[in-house]
PDBQT receptor file of N, H, CA, C and O in Angstrom, charges set to zero:
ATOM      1  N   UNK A   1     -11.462 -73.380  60.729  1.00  0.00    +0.000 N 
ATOM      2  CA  UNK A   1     -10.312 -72.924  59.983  1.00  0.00    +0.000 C 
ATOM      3  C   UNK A   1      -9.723 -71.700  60.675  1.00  0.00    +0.000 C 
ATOM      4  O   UNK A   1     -10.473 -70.788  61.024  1.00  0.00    +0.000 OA
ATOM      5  N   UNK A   2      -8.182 -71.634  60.924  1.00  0.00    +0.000 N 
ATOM      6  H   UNK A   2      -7.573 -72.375  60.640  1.00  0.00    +0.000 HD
ATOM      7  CA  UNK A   2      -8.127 -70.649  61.825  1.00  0.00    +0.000 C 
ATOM      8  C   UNK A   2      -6.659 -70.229  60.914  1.00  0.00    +0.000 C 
ATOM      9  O   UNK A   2      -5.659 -70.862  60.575  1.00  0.00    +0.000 OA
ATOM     10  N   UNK A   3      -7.209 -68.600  60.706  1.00  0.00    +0.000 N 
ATOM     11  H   UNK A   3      -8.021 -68.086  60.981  1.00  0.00    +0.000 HD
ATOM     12  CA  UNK A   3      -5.953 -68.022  60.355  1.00  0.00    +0.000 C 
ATOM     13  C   UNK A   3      -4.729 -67.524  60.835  1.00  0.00    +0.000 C 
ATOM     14  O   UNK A   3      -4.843 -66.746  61.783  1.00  0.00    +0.000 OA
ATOM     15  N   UNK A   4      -3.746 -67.727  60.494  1.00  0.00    +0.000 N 
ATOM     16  H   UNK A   4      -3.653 -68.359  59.724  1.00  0.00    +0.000 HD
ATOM     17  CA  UNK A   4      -2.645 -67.193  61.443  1.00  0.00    +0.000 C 
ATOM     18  C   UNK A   4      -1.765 -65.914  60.623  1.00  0.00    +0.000 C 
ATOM     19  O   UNK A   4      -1.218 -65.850  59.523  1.00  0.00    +0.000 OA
ATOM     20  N   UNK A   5      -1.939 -64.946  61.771  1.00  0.00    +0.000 N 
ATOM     21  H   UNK A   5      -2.384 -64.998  62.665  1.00  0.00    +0.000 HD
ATOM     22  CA  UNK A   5      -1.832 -63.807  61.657  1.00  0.00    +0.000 C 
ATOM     23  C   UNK A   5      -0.035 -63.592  61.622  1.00  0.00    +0.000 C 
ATOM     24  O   UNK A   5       0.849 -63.886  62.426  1.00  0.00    +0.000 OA
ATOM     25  N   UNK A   6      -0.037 -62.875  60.143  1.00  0.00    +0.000 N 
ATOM     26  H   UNK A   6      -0.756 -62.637  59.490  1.00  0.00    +0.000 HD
ATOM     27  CA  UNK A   6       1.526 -62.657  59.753  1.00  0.00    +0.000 C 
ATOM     28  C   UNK A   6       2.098 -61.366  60.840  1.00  0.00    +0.000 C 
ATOM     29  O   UNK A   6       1.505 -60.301  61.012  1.00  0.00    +0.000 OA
ATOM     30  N   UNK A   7       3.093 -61.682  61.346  1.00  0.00    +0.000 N 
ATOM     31  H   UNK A   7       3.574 -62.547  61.206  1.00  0.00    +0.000 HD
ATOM     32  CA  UNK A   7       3.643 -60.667  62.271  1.00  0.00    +0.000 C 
ATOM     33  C   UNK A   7       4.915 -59.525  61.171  1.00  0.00    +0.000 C 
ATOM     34  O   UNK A   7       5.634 -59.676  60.183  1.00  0.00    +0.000 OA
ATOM     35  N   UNK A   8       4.739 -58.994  61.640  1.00  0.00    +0.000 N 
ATOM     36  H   UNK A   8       4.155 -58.871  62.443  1.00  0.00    +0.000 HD
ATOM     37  CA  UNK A   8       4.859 -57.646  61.491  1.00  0.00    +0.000 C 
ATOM     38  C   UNK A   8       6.188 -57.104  61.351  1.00  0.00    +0.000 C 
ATOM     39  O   UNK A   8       6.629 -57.231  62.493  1.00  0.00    +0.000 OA
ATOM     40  N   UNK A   9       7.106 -56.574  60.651  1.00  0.00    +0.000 N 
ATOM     41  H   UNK A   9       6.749 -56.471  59.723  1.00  0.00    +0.000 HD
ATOM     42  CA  UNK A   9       8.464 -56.887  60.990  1.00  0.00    +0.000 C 
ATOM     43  C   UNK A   9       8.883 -55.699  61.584  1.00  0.00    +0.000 C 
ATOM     44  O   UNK A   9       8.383 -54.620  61.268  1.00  0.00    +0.000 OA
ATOM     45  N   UNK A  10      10.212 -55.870  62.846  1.00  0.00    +0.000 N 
ATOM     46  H   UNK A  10      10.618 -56.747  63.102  1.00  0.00    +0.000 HD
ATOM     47  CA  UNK A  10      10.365 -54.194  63.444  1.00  0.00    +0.000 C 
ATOM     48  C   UNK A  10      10.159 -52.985  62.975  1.00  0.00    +0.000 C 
ATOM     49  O   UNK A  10       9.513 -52.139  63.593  1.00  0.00    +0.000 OA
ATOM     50  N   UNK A  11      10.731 -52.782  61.754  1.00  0.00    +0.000 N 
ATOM     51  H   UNK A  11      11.256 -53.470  61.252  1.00  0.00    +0.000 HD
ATOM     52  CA  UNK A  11      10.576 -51.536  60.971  1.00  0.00    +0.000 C 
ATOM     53  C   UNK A  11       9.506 -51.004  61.146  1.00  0.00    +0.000 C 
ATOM     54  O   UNK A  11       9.357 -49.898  61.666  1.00  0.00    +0.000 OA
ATOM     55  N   UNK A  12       8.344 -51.959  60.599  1.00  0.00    +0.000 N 
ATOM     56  H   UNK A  12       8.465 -52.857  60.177  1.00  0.00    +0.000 HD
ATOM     57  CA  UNK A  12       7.231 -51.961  60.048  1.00  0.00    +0.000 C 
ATOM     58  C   UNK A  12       6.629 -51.542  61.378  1.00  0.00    +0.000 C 
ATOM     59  O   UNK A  12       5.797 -50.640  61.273  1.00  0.00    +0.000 OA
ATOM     60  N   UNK A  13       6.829 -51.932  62.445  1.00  0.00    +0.000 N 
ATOM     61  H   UNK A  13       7.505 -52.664  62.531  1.00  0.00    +0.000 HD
ATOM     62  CA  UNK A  13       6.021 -51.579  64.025  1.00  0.00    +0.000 C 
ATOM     63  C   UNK A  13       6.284 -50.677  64.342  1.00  0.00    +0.000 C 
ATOM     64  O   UNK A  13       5.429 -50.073  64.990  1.00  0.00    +0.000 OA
ATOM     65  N   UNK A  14       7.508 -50.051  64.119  1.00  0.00    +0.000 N 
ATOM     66  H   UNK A  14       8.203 -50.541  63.593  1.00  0.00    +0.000 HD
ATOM     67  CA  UNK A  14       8.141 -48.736  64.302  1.00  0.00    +0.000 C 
ATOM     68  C   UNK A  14       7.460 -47.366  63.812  1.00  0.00    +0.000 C 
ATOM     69  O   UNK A  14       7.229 -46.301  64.384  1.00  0.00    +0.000 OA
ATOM     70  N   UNK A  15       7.114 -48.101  61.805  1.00  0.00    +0.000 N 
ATOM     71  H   UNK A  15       7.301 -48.966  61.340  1.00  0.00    +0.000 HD
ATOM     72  CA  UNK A  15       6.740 -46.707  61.554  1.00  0.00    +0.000 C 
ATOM     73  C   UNK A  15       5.537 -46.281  62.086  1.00  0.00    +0.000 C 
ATOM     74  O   UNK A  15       5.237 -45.118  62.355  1.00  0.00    +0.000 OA
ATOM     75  N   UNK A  16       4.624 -47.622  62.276  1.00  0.00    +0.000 N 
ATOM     76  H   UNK A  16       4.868 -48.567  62.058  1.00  0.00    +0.000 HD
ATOM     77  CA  UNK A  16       2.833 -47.691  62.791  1.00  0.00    +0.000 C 
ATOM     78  C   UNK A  16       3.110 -46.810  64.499  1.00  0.00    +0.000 C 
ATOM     79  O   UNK A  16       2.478 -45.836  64.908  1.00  0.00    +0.000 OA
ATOM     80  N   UNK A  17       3.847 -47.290  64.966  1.00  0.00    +0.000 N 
ATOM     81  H   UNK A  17       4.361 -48.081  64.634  1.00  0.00    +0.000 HD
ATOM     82  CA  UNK A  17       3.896 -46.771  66.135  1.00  0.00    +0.000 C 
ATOM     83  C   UNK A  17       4.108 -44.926  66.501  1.00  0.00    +0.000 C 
ATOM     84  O   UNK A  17       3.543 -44.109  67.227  1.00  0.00    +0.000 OA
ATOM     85  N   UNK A  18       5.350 -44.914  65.439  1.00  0.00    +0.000 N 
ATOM     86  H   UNK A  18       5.809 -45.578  64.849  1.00  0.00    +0.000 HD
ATOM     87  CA  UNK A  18       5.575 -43.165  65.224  1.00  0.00    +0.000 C 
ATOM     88  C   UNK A  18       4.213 -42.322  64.499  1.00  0.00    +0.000 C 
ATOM     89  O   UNK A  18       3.991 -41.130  64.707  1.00  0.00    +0.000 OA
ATOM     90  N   UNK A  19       3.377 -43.202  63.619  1.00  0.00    +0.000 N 
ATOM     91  H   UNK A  19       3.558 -44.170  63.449  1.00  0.00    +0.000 HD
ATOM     92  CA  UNK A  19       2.487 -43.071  62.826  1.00  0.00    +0.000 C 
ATOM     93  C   UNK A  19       1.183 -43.012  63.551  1.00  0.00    +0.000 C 
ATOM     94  O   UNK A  19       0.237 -42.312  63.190  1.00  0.00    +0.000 OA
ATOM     95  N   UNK A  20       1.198 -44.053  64.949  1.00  0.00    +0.000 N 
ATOM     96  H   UNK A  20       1.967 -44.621  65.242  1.00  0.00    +0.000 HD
ATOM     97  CA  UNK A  20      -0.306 -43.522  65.751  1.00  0.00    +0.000 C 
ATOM     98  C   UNK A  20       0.375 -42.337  66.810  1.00  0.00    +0.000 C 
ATOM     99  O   UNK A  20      -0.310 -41.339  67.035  1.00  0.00    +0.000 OA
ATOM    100  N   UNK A  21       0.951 -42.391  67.084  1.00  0.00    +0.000 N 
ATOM    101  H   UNK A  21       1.507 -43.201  66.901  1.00  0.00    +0.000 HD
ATOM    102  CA  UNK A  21       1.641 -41.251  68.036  1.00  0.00    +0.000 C 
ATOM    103  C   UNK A  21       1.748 -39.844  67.595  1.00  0.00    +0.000 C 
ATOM    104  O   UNK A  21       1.942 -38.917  68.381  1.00  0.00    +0.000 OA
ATOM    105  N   UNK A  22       1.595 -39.689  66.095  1.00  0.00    +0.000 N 
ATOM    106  H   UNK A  22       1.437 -40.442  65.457  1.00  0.00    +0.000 HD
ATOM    107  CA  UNK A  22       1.574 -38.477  65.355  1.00  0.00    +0.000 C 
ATOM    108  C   UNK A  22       0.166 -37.922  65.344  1.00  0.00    +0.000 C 
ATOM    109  O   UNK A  22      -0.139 -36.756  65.592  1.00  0.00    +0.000 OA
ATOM    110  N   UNK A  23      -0.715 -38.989  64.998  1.00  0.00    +0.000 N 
ATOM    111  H   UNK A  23      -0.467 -39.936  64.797  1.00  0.00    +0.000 HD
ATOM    112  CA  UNK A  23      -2.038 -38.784  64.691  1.00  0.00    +0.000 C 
ATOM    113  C   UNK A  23      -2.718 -38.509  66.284  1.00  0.00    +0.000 C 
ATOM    114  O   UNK A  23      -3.448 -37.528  66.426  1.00  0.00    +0.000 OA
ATOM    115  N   UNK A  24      -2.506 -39.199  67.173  1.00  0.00    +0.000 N 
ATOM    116  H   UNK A  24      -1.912 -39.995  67.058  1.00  0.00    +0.000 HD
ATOM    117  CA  UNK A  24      -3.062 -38.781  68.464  1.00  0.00    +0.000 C 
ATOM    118  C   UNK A  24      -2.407 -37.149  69.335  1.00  0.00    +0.000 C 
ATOM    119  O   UNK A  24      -3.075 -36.475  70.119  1.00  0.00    +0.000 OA
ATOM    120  N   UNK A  25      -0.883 -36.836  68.867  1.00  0.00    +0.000 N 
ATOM    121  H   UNK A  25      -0.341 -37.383  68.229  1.00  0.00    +0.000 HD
ATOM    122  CA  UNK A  25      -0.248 -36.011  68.945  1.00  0.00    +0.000 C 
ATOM    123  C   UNK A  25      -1.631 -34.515  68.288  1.00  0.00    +0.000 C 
ATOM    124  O   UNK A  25      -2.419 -33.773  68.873  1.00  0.00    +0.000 OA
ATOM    125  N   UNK A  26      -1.275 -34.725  66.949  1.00  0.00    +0.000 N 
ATOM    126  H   UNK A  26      -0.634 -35.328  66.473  1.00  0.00    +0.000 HD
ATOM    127  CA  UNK A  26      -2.492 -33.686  66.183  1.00  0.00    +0.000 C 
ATOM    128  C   UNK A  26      -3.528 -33.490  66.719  1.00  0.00    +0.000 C 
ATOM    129  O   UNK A  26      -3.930 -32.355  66.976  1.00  0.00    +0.000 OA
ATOM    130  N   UNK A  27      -4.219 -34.647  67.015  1.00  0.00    +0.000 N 
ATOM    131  H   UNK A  27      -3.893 -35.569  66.806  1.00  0.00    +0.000 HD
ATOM    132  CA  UNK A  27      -5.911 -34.791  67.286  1.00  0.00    +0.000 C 
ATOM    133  C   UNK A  27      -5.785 -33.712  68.981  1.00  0.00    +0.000 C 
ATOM    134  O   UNK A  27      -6.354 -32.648  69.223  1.00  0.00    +0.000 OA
ATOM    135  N   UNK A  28      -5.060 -34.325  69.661  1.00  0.00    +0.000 N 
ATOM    136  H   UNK A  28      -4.597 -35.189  69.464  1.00  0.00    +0.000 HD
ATOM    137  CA  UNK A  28      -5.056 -33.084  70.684  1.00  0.00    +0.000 C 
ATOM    138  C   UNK A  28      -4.986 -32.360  70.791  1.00  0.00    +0.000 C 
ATOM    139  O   UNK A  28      -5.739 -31.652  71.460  1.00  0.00    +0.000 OA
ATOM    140  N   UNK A  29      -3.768 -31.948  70.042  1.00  0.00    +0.000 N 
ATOM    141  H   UNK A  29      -3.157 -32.523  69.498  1.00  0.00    +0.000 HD
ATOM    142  CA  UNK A  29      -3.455 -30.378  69.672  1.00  0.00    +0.000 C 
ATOM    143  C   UNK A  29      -4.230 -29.810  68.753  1.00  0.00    +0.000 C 
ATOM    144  O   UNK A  29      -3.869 -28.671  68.453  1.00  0.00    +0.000 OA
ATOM    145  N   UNK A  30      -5.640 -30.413  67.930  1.00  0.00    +0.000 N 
ATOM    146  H   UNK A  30      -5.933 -31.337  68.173  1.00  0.00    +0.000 HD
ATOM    147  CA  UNK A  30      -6.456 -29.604  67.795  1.00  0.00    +0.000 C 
ATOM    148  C   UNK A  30      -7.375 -29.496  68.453  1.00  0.00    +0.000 C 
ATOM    149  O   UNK A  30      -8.085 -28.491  68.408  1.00  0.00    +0.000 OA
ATOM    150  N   UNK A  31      -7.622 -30.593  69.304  1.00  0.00    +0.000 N 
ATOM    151  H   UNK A  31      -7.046 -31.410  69.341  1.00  0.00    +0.000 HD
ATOM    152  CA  UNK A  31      -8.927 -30.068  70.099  1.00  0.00    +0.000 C 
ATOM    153  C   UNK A  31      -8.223 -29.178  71.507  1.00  0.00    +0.000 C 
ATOM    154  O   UNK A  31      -8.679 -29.236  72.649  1.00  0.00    +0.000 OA
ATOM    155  N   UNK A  32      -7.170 -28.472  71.128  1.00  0.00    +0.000 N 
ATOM    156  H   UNK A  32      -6.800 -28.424  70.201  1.00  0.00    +0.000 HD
ATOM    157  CA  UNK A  32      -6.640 -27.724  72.653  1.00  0.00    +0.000 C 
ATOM    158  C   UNK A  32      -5.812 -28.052  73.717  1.00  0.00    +0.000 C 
ATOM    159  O   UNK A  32      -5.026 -27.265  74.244  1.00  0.00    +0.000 OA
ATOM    160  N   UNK A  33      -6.065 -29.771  74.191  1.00  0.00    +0.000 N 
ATOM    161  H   UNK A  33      -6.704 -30.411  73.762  1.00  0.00    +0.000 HD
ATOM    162  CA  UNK A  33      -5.470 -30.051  75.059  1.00  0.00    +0.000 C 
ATOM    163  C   UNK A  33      -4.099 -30.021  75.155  1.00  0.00    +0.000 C 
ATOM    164  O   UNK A  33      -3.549 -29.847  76.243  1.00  0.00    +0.000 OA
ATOM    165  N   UNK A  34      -3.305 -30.217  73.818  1.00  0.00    +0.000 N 
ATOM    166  H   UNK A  34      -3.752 -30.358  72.935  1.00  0.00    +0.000 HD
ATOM    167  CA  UNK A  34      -1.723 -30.157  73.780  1.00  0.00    +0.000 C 
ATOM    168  C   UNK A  34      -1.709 -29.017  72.946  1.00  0.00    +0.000 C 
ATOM    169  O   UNK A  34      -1.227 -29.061  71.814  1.00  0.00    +0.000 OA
ATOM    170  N   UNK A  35      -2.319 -27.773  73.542  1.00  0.00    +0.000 N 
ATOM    171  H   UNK A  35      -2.711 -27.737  74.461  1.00  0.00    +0.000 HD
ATOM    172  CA  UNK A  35      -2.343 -26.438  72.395  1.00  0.00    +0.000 C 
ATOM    173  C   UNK A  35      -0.872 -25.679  72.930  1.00  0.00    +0.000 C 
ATOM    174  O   UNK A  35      -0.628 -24.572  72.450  1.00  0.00    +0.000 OA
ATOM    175  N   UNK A  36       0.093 -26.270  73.911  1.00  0.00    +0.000 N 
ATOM    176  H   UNK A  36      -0.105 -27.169  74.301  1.00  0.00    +0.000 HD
ATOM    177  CA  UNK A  36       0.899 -25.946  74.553  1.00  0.00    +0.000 C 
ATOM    178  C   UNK A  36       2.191 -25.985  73.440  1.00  0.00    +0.000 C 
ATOM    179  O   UNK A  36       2.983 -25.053  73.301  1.00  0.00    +0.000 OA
ATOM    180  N   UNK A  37       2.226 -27.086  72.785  1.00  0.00    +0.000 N 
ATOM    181  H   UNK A  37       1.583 -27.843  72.897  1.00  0.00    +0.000 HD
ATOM    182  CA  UNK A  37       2.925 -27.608  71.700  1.00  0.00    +0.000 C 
ATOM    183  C   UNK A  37       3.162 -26.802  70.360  1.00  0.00    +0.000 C 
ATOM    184  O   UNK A  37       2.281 -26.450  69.575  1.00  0.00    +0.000 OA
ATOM    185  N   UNK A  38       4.479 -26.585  70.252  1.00  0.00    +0.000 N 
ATOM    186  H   UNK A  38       5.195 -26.871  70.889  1.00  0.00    +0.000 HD
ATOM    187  CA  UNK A  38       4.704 -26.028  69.093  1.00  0.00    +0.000 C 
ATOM    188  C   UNK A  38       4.695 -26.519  67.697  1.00  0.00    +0.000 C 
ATOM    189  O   UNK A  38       5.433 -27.489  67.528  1.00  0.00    +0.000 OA
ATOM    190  N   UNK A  39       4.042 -26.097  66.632  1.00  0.00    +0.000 N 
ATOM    191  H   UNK A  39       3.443 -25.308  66.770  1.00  0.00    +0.000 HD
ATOM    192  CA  UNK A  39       3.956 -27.049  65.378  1.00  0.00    +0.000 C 
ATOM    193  C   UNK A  39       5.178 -27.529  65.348  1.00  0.00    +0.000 C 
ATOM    194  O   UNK A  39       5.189 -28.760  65.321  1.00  0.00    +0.000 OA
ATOM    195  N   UNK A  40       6.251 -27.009  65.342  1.00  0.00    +0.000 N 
ATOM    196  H   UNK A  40       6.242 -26.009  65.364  1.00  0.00    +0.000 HD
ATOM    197  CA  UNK A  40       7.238 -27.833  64.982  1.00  0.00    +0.000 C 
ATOM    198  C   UNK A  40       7.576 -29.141  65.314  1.00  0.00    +0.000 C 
ATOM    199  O   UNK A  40       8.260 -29.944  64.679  1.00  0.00    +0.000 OA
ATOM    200  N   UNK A  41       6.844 -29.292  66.707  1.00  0.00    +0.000 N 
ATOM    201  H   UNK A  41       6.288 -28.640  67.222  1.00  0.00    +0.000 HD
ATOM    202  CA  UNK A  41       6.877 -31.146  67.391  1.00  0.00    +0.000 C 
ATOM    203  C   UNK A  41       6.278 -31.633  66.409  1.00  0.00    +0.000 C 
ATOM    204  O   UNK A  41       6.678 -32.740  66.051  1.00  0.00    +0.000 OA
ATOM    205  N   UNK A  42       5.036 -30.954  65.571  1.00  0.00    +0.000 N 
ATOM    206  H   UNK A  42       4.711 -30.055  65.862  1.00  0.00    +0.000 HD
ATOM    207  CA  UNK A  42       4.369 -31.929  64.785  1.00  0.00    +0.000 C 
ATOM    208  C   UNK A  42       4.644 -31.931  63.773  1.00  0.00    +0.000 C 
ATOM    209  O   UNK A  42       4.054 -32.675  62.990  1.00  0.00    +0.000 OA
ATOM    210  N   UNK A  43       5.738 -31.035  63.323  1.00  0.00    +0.000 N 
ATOM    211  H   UNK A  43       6.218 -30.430  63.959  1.00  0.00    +0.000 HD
ATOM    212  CA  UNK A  43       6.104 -31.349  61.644  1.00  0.00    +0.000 C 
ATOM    213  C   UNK A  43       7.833 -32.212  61.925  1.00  0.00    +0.000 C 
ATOM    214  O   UNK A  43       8.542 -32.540  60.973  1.00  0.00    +0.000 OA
ATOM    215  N   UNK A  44       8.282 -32.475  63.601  1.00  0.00    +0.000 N 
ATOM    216  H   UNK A  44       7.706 -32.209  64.374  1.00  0.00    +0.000 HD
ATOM    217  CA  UNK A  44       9.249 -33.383  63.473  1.00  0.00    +0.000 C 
ATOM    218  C   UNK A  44       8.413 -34.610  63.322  1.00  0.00    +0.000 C 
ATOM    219  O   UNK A  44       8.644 -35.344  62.361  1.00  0.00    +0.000 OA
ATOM    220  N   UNK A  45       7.396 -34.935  64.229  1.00  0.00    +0.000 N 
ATOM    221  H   UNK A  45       7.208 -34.339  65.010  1.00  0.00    +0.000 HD
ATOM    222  CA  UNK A  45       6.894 -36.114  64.291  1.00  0.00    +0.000 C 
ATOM    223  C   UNK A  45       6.652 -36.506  62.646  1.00  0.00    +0.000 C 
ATOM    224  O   UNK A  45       7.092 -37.535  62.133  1.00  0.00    +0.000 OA
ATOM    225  N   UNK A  46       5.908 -35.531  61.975  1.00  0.00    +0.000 N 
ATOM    226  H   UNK A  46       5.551 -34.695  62.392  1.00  0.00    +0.000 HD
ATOM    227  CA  UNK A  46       5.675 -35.859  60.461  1.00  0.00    +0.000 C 
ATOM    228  C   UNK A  46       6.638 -36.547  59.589  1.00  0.00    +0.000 C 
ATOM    229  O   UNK A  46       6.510 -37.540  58.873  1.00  0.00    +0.000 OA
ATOM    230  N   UNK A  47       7.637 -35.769  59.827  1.00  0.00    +0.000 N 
ATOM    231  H   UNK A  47       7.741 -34.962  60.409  1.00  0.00    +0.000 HD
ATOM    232  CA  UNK A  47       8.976 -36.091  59.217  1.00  0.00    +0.000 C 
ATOM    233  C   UNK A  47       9.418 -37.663  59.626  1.00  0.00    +0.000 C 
ATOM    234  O   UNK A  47       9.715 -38.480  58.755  1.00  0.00    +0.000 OA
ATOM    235  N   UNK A  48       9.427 -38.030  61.278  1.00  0.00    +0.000 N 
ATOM    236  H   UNK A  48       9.186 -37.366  61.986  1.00  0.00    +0.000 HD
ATOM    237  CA  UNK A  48      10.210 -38.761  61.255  1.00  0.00    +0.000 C 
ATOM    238  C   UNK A  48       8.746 -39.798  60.818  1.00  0.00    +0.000 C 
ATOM    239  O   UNK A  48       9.151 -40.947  60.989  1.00  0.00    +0.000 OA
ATOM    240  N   UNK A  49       7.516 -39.853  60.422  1.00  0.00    +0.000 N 
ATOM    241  H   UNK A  49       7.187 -38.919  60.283  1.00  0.00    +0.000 HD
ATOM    242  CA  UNK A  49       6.846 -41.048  59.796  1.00  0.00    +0.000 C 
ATOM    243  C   UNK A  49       7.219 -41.473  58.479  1.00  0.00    +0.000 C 
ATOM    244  O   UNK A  49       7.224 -42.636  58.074  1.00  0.00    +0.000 OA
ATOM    245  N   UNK A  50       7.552 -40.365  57.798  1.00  0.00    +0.000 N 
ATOM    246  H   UNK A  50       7.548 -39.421  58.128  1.00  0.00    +0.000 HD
ATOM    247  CA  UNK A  50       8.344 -40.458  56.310  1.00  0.00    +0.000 C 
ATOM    248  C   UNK A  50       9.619 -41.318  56.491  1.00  0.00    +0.000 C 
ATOM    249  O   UNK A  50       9.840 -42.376  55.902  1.00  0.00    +0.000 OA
ATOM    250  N   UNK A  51      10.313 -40.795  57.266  1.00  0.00    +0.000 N 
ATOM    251  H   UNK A  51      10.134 -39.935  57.745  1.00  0.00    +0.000 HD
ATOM    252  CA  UNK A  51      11.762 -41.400  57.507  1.00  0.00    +0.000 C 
ATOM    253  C   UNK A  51      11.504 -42.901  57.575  1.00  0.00    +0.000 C 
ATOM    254  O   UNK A  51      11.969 -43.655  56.720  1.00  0.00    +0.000 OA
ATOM    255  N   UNK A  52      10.653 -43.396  58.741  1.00  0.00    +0.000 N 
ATOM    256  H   UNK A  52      10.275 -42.784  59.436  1.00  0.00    +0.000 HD
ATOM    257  CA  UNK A  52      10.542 -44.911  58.970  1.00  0.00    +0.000 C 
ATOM    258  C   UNK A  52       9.588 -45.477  58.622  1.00  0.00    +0.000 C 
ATOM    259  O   UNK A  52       9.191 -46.464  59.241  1.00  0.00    +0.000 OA
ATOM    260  N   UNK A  53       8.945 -44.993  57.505  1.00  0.00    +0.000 N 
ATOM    261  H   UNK A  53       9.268 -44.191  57.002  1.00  0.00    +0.000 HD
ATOM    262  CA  UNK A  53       8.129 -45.557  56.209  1.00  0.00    +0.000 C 
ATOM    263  C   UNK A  53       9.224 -45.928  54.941  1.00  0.00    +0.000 C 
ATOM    264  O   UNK A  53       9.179 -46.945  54.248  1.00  0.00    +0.000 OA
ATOM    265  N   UNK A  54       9.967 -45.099  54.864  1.00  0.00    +0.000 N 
ATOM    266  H   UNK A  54      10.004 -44.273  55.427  1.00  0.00    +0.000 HD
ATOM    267  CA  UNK A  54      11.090 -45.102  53.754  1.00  0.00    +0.000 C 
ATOM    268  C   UNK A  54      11.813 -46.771  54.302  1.00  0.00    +0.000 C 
ATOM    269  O   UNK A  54      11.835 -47.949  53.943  1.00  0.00    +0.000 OA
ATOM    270  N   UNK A  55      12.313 -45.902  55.355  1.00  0.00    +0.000 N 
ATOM    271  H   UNK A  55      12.295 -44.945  55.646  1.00  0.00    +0.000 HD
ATOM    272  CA  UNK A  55      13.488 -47.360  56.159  1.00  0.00    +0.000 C 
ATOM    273  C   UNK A  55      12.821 -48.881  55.904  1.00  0.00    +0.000 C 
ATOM    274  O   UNK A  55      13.341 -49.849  55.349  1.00  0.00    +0.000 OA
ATOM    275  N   UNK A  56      11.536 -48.755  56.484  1.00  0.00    +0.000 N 
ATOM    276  H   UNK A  56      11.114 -47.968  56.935  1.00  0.00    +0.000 HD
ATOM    277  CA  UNK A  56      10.750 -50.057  56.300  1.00  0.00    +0.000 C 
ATOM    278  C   UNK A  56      10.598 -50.709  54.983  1.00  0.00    +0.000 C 
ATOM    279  O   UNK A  56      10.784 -51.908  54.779  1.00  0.00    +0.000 OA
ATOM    280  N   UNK A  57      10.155 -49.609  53.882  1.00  0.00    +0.000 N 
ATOM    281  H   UNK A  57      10.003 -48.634  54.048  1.00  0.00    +0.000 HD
ATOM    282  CA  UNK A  57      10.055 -50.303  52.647  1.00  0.00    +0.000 C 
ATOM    283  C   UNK A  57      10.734 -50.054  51.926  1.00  0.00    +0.000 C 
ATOM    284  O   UNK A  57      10.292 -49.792  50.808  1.00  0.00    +0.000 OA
ATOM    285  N   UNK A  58      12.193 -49.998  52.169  1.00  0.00    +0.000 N 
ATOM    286  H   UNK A  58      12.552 -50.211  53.078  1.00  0.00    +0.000 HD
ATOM    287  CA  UNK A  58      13.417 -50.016  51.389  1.00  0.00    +0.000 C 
ATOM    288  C   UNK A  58      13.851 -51.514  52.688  1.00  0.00    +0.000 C 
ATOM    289  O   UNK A  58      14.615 -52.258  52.072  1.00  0.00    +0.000 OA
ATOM    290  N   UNK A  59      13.637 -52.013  53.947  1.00  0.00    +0.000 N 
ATOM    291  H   UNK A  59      13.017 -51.409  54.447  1.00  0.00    +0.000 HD
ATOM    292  CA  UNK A  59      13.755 -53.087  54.492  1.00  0.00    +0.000 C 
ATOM    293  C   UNK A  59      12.918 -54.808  53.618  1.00  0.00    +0.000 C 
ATOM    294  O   UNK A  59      13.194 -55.997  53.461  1.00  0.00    +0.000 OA
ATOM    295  N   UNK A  60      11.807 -53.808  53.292  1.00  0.00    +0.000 N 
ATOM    296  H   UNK A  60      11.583 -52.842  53.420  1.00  0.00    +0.000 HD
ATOM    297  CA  UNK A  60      10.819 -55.525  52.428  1.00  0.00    +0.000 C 
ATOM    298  C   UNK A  60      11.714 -55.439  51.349  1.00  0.00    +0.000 C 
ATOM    299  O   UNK A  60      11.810 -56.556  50.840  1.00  0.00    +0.000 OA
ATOM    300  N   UNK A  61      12.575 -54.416  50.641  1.00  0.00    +0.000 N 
ATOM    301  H   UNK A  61      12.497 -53.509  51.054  1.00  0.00    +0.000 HD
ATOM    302  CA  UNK A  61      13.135 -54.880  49.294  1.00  0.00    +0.000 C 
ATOM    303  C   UNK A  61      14.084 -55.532  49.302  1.00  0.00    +0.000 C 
ATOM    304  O   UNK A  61      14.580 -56.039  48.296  1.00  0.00    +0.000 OA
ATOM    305  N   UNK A  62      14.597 -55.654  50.684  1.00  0.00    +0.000 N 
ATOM    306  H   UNK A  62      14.194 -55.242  51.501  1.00  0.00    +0.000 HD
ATOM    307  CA  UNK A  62      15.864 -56.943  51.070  1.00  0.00    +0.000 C 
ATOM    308  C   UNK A  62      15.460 -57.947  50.871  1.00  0.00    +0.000 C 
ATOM    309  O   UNK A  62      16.157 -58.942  51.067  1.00  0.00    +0.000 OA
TER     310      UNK A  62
């Protein structure tokens, strides 16, 4: 029996994508390596996961 895996719709890849890019963004910049970085990259990045979390699931209510 083989399941087939529901794909994903742009939005939705978008926000996951801004959403691992934030989290790997942080994780460096706490362990030092991107200690170069000003919080503010990471409270845009924050922001824009909200933004294209919103976009996406105001997109499934179409």
């Amino acid at each position: 029996m083989s399941r087939r895996l529901r794909r994903l719709q742009p939005a939705t890849q978008i926000f996951l994508g801004f959403l691992a890019f934030t989290a790997v963004v942080w994780l460096l910049r706490g362990l030092g390596i991107l200690s170069f970085l000003p919080g503010a990259v990471i409270w845009i990045l924050i922001l824009l996961c909200f933004g294209t979390g919103i976009f996406s699931s105001l997109q499934k209510m179409r």
